[in-house]
N, C-alpha and C positions, 0 to 999 in steps of 0.2 A: 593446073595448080592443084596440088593435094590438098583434101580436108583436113581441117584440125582436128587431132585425135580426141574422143569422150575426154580426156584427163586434163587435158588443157581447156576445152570449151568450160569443163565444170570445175576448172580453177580460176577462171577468168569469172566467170558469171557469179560463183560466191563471192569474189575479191567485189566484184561491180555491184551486190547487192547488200555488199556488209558496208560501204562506201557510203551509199544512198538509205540505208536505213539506219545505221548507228553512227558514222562517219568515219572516225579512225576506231577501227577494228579493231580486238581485239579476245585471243583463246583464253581458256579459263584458266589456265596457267596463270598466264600475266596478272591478270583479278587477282586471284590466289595471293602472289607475292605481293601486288599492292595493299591487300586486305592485310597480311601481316604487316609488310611496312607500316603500314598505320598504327597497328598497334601499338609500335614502340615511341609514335610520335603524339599521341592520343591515351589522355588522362581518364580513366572510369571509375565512379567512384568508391567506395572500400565496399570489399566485399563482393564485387560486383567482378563476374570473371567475361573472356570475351567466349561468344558463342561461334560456334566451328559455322564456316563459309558452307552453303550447300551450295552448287553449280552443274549443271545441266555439262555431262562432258562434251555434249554435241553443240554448244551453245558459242556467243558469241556477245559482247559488250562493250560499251563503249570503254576507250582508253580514262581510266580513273575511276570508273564504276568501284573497283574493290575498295580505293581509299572513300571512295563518296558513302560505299553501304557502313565503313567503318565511322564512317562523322556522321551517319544517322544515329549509329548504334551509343554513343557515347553521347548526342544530345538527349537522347530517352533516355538512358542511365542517368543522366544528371536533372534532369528534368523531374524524375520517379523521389530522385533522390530526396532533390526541394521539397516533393511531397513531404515525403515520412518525415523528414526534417522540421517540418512545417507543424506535421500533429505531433510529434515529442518534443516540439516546442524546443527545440535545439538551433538556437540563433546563431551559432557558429557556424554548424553544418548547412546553416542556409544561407548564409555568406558565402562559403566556400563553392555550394552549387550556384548561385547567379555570378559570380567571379565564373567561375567555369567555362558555363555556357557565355556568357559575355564573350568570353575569349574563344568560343569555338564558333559564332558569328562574324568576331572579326579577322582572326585569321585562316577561317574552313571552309568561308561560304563565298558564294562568286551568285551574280545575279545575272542572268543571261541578257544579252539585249534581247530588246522590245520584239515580239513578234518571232523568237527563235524556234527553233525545231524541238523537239521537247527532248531531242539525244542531243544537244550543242555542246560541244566544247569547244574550251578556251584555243584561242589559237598559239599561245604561248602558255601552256597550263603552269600550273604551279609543282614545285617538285615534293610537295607534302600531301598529304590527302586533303581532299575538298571536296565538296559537294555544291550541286549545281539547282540555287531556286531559279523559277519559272520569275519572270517579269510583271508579278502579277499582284504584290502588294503582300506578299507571305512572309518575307523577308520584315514589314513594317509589323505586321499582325503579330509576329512573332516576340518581337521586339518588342511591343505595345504589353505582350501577354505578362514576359517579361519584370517590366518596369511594374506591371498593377499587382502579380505577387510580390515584389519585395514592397510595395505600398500599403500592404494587409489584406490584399483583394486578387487570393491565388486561384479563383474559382475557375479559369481559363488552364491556368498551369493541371491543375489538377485535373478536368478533362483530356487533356491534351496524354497524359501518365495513362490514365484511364483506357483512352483509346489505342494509344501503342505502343503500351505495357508489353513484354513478351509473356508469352502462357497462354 
């Protein structure tokens, strides 16, 4: 019986270890087009443009990574948003960012079950972009943070801008 040639063993062995370490695989390409798709489906706030994908070409990620980095980037944009909104005392524009983000929690964010792989996806994923919390209570925390800046007590939202601000 003949050996299997270098080309095959080492297409098999990536296929076998992109399976096991991210699940459903996926080139930066596919990211790529995910990442824009999102954008036409994913609201930022004025003024706010979206920042160019960087991607490692030799790389590899999970199927929804690019919509998942696009619904990070657009909950910090509205989050930053509330801020400034918050010190020019502009009540409309802080309306408009908890409406936002409200709505990019409830239909962006997917919560893994209990005890998942921290690459899990959805087995039926969604055909929008989404992002993937951890089972861990970040999802409530967030929500929590959430409800106490629009109650006058942004000091949670405002760290949260603080920390992953981009710059």
């Amino acid at each position: 019986m003949p050996w299997p040639s270098p080309e095959s063993l080492l297409a098999s062995t990536a296929f076998a270890i992109s399976q096991w370490v991210v699940g459903d695989a996926v080139e930066p390409d596919v990211t790529r087009t995910e990442y824009r798709s999102a954008q036409h489906e994913l609201t930022l706030p004025p003024g706010i443009s979206w920042p160019a994908l960087h991607i490692d070409p030799n790389s590899l990620t999970g199927r929804g990574a690019g919509g998942g980095r696009a619904v990070g980037i657009a909950e910090n944009a509205w989050e930053c948003y509330w801020v400034q909104a918050i010190r020019r005392r502009d009540t409309a524009a802080e309306d408009r960012a908890h409406t936002e983000l409200k709505t990019l929690l409830e239909k962006n964010i997917i919560v893994a079950p209990a005890d998942a792989s921290e690459n899990w996806t959805p087995p039926n994923p969604p055909t929008g972009p989404y992002a993937v919390f951890a089972d861990d209570g970040g999802l409530e925390w967030l929500r929590a943070t959430y409800a106490q800046a629009a109650a006058g007590n942004p000091q949670r939202l405002v760290d949260r801008c603080r920390a992953n601000a981009p710059g």
